[in-house]
N, C-alpha and C positions, 0 to 999 in steps of 0.2 A: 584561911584568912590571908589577902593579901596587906600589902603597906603599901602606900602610893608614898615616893619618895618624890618631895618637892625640888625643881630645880636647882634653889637657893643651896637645899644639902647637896645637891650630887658638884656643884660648885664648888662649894668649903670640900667637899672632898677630893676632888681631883689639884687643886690649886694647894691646900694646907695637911690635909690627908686627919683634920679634928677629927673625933669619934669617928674615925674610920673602923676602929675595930668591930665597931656595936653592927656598920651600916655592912661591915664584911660579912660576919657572923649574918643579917639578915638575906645576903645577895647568897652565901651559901647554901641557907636553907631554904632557895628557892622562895621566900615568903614576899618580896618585892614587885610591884608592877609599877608602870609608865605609862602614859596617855603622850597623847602628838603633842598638845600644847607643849610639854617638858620639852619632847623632842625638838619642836621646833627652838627653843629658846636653845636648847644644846649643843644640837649639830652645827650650825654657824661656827658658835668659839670654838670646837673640837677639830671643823676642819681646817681654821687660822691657824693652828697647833697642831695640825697636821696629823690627829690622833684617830687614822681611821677606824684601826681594830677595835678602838673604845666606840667609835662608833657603832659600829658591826655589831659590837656585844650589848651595844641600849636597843641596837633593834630585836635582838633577839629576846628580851626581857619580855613577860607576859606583858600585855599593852588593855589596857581598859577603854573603852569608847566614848569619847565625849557625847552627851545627847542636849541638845538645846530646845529648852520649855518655854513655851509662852508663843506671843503673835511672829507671824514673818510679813 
């Protein structure tokens, strides 16, 4: 089972570090993934703050593929 962690929490976490412990415990056992959408909202404020390694490490996070349904 993964957990898609929503931008908003990876946010409260890096800025306030709230139930960081719960989102720790989850990133340790591997049970977390990420989709681009997150990333794209991420990366931007991470590289104003200059936080590449945290970057580095949301790329590395298992990543889920967006798929878009319906007419084009």
């Amino acid at each position: 089972m993964n957990i898609l962690v929503d931008s908003s929490i990876w946010i409260d976490y890096f800025r306030s570090g709230i139930n960081s412990g719960k989102l720790d415990r989850y990133i340790d056992q591997n049970l977390i993934c990420i989709n681009d959408l997150i990333l794209a909202e991420l990366v931007p404020f991470l590289k104003v703050k200059k936080q590449f390694r945290v970057i580095q490490l949301l790329y590395n996070i298992t990543r889920i593929h967006l798929i878009l349904i319906g007419r084009i």
